[in-house]
MMTF fields as JSON, N, C-alpha, C and O atoms, coordinates in Angstrom:
{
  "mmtfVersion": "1.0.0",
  "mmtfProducer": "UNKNOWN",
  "numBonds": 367,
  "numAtoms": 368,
  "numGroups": 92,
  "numChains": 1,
  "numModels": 1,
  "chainsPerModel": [1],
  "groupsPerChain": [92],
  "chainIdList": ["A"],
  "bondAtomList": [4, 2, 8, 6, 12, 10, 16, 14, 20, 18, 24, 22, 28, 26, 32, 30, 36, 34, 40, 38, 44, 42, 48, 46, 52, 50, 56, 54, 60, 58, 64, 62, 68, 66, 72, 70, 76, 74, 80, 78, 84, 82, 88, 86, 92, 90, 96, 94, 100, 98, 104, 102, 108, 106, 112, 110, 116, 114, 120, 118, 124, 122, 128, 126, 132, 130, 136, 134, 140, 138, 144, 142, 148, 146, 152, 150, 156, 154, 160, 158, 164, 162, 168, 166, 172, 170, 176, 174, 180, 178, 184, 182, 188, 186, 192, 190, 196, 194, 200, 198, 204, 202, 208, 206, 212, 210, 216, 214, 220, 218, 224, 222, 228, 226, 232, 230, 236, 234, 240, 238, 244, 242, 248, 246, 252, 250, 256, 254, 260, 258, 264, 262, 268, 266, 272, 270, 276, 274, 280, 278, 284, 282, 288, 286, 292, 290, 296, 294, 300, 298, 304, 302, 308, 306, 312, 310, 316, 314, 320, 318, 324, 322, 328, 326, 332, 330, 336, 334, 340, 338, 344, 342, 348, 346, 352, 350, 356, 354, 360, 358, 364, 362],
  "bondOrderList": [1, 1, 1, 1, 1, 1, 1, 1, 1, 1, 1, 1, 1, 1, 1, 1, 1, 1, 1, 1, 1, 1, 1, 1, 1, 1, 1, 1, 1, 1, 1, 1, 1, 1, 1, 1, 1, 1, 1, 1, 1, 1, 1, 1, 1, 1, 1, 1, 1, 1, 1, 1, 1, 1, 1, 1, 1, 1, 1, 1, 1, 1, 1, 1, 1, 1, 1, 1, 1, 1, 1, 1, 1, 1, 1, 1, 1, 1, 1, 1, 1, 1, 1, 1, 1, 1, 1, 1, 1, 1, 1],
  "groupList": [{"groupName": "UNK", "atomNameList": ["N", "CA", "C", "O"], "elementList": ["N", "C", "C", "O"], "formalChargeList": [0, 0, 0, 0], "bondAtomList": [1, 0, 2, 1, 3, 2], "bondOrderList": [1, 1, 2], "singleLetterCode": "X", "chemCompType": "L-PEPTIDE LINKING"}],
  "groupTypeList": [0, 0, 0, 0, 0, 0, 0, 0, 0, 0, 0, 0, 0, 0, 0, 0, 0, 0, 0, 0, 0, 0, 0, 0, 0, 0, 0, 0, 0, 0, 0, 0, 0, 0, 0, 0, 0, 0, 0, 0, 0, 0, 0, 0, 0, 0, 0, 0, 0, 0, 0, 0, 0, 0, 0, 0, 0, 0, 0, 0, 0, 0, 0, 0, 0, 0, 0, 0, 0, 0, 0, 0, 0, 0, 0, 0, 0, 0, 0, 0, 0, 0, 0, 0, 0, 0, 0, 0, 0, 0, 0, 0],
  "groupIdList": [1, 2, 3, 4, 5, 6, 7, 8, 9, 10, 11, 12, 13, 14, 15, 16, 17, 18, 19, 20, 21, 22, 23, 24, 25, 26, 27, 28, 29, 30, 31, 32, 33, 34, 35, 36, 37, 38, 39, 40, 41, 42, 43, 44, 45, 46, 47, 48, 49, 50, 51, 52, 53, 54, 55, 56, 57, 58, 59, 60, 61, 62, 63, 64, 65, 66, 67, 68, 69, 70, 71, 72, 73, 74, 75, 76, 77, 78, 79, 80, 81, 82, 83, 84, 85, 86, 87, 88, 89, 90, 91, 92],
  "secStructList": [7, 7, 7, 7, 7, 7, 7, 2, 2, 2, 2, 2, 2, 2, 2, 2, 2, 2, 2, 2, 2, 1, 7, 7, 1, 3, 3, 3, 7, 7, 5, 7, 4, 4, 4, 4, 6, 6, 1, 2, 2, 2, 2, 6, 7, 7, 3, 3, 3, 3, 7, 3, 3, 3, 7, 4, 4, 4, 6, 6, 7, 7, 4, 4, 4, 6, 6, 2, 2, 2, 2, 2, 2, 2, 4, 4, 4, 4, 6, 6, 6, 3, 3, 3, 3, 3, 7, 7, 5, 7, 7, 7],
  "xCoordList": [69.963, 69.241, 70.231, 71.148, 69.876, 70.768, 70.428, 69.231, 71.582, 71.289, 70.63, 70.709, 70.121, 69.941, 70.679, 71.125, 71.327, 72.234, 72.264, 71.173, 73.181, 73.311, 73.474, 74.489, 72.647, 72.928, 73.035, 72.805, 73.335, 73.414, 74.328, 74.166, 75.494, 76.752, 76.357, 76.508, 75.94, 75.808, 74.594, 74.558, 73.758, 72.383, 72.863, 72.409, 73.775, 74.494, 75.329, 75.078, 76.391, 77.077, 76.207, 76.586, 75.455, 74.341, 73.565, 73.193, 73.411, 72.546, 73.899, 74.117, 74.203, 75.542, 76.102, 76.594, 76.278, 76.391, 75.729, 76.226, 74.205, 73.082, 72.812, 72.324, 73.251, 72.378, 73.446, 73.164, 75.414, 75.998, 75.646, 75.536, 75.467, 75.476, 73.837, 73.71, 72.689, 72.045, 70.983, 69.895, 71.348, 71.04, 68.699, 67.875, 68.621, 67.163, 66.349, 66.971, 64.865, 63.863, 63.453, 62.99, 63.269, 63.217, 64.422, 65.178, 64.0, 65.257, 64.835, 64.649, 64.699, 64.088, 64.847, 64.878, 65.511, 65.915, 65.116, 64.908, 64.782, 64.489, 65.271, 65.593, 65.507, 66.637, 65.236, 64.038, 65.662, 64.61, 65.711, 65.462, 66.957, 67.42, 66.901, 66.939, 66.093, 65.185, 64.664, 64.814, 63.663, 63.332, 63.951, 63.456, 65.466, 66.046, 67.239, 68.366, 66.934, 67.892, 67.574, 66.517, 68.957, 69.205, 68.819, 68.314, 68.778, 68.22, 70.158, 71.207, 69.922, 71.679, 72.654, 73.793, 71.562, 72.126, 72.53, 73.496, 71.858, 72.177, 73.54, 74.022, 74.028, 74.932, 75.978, 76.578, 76.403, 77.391, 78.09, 79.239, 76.458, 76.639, 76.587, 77.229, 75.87, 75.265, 73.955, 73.139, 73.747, 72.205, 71.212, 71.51, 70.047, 69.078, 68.022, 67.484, 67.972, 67.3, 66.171, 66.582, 64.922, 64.697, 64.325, 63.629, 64.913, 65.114, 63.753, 62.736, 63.744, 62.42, 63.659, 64.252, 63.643, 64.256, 63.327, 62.505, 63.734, 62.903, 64.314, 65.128, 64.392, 65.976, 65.511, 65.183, 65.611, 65.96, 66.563, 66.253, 67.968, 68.755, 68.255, 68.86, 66.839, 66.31, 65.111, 64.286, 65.387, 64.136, 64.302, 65.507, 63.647, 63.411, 64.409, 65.191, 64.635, 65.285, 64.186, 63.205, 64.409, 64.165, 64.616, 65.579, 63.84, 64.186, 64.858, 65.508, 65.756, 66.863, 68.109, 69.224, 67.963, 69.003, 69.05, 70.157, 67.779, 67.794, 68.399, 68.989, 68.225, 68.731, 70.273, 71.006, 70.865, 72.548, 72.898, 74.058, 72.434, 73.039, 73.079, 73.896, 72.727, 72.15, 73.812, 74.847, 73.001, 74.237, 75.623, 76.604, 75.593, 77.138, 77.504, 78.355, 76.721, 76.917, 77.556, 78.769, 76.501, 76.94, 78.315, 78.822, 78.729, 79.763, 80.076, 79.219, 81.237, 81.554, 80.746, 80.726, 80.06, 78.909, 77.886, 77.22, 78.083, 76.926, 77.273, 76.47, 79.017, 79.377, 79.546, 79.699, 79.525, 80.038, 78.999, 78.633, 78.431, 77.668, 76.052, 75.214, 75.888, 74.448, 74.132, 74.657, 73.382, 73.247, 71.982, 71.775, 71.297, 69.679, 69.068, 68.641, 69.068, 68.56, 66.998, 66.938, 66.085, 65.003, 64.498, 64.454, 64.287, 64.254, 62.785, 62.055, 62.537, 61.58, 61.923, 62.146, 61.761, 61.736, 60.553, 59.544, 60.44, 59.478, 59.196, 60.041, 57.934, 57.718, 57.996, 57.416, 58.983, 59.251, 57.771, 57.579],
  "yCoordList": [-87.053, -86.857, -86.585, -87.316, -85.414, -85.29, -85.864, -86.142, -86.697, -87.466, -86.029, -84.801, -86.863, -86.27, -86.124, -87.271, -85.553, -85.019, -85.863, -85.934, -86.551, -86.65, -85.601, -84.943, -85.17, -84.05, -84.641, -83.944, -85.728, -86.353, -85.907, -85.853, -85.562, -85.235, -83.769, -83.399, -82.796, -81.433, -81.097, -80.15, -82.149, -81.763, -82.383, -81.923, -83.408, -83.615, -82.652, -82.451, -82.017, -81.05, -79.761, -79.02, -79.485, -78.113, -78.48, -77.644, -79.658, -80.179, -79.66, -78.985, -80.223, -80.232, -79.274, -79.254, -77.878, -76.367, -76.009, -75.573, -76.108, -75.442, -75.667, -74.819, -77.11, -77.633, -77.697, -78.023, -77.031, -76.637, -75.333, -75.21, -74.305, -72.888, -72.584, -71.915, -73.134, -72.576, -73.6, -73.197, -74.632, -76.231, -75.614, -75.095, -76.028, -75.704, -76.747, -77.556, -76.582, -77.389, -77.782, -78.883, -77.424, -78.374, -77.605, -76.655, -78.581, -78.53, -79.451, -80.659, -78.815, -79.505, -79.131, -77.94, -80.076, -79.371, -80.137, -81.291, -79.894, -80.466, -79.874, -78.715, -81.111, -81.405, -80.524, -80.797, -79.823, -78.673, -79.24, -79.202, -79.738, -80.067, -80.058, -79.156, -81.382, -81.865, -81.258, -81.598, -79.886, -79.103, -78.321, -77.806, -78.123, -77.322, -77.979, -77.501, -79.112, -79.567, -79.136, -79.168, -78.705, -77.943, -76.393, -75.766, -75.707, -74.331, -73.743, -74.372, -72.759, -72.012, -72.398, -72.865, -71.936, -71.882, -72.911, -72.963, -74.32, -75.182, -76.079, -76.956, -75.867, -76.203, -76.266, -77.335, -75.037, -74.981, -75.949, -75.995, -77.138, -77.849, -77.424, -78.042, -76.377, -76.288, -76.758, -76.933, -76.969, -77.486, -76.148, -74.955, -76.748, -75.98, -76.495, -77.598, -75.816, -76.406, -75.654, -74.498, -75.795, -75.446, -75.488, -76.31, -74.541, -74.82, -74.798, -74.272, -75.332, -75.001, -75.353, -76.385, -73.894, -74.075, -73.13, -72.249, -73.605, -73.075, -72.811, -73.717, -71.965, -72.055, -70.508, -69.454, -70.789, -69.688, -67.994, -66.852, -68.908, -67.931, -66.735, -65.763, -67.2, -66.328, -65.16, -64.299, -65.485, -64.473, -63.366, -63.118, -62.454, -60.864, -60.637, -59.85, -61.395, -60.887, -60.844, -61.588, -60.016, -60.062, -60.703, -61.368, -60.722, -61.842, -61.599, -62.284, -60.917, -60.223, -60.549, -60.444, -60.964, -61.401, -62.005, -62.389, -63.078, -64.449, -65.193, -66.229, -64.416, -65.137, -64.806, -65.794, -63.559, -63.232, -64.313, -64.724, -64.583, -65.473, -66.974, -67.616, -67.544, -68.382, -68.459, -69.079, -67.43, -67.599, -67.534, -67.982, -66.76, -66.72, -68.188, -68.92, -68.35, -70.023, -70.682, -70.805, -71.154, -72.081, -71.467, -72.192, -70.015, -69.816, -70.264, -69.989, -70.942, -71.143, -71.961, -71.733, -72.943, -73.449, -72.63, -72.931, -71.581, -70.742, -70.329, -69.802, -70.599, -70.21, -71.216, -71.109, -72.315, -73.639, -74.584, -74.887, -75.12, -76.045, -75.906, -76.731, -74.849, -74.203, -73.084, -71.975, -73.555, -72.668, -71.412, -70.279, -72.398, -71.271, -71.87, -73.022, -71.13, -71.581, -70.365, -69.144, -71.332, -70.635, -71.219, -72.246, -69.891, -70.007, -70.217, -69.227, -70.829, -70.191, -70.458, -71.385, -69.222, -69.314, -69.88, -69.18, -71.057, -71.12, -70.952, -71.348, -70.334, -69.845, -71.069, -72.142, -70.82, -71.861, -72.13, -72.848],
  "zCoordList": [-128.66, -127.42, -126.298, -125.925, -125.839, -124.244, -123.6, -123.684, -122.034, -121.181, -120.091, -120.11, -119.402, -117.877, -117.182, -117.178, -116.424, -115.482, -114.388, -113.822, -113.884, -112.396, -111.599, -111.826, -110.557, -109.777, -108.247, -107.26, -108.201, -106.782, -105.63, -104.411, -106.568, -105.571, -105.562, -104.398, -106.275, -106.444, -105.155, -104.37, -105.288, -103.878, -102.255, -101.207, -102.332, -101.673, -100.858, -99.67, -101.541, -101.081, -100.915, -100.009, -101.401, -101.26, -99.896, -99.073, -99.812, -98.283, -96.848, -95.842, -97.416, -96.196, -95.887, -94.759, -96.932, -97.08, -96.22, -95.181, -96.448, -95.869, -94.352, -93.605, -93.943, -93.13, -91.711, -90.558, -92.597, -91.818, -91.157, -89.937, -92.09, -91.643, -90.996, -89.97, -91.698, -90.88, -90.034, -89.623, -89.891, -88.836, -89.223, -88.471, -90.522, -91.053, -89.933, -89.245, -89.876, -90.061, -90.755, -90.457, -91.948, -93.245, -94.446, -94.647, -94.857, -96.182, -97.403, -97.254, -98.6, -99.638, -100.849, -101.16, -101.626, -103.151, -104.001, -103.628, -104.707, -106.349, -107.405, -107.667, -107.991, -109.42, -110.269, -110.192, -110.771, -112.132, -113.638, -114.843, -112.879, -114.556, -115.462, -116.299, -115.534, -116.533, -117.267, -118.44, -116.927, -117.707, -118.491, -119.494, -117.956, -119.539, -119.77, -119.646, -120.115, -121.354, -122.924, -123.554, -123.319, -124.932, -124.035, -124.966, -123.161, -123.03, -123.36, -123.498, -123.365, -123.369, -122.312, -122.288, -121.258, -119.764, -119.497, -118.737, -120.099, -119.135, -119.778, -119.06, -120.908, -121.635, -120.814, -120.695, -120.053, -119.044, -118.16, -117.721, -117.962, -116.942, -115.674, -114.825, -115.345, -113.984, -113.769, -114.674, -112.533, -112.685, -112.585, -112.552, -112.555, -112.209, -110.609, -110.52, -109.924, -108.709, -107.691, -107.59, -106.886, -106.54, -104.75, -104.153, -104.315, -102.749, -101.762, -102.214, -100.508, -99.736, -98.279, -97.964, -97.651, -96.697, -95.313, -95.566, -93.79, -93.067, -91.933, -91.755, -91.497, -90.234, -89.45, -89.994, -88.201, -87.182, -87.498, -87.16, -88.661, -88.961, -89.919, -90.371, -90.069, -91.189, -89.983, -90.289, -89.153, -88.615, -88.503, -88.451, -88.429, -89.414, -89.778, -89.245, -90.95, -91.925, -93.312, -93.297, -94.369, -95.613, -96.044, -95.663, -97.374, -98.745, -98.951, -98.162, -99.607, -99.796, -98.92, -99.431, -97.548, -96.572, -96.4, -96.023, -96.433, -96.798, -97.552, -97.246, -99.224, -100.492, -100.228, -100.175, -100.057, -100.002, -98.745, -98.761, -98.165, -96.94, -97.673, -97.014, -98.397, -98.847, -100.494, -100.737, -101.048, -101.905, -101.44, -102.033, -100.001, -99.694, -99.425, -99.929, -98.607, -98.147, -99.214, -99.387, -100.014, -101.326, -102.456, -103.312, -102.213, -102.376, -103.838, -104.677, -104.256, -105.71, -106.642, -107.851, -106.06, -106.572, -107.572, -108.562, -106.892, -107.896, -109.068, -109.837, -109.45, -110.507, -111.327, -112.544, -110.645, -111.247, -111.202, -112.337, -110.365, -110.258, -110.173, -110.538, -109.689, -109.832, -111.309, -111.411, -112.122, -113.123, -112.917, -113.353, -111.963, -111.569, -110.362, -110.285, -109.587, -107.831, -107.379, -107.24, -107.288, -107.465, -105.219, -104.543, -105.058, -103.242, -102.4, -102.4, -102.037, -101.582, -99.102, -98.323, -99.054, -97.481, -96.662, -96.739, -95.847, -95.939, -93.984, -93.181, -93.586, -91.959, -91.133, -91.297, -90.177, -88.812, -88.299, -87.318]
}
């Protein structure tokens, strides 16, 4: 049986990423780990997570400028510590 992941320090530092660059109104992660333990992807040891973020910095912008702003932020994480980051923007 695989353990469950601690992802404490990983949502931790992803909070503090986010909440430097774009100072949100809300901010939400959920640990999705859980659901793919034994999947390929998650072997790696990245997590899996899903975001709910709301910030200024997103206004008319697209999804698309949203999500690249977002991955730039979190930066090496996405290669290492994030295995799958599922977004959703949500209206100020």
């Amino acid at each position: 049986m695989t353990a469950i992941p601690d992802n404490s320090q990983r949502i931790a530092k992803i909070q503090r990423l986010l909440k430097d660059a774009f100072l949100p109104s809300h901010l939400e992660i959920i640990d999705d780990s859980h659901k793919h333990i034994g999947h390929a992807g998650a072997r790696g040891g990245g997590g899996h997570f899903t975001l709910k973020i709301s910030s200024e910095e997103f206004t008319g912008k697209s999804s698309v400028q949203c999500h690249r702003m977002i991955y730039t932020t979190l930066g090496d994480m996405m290669s290492t510590d994030i295995h799958a980051l599922s977004i959703q923007i949500v209206n100020n």
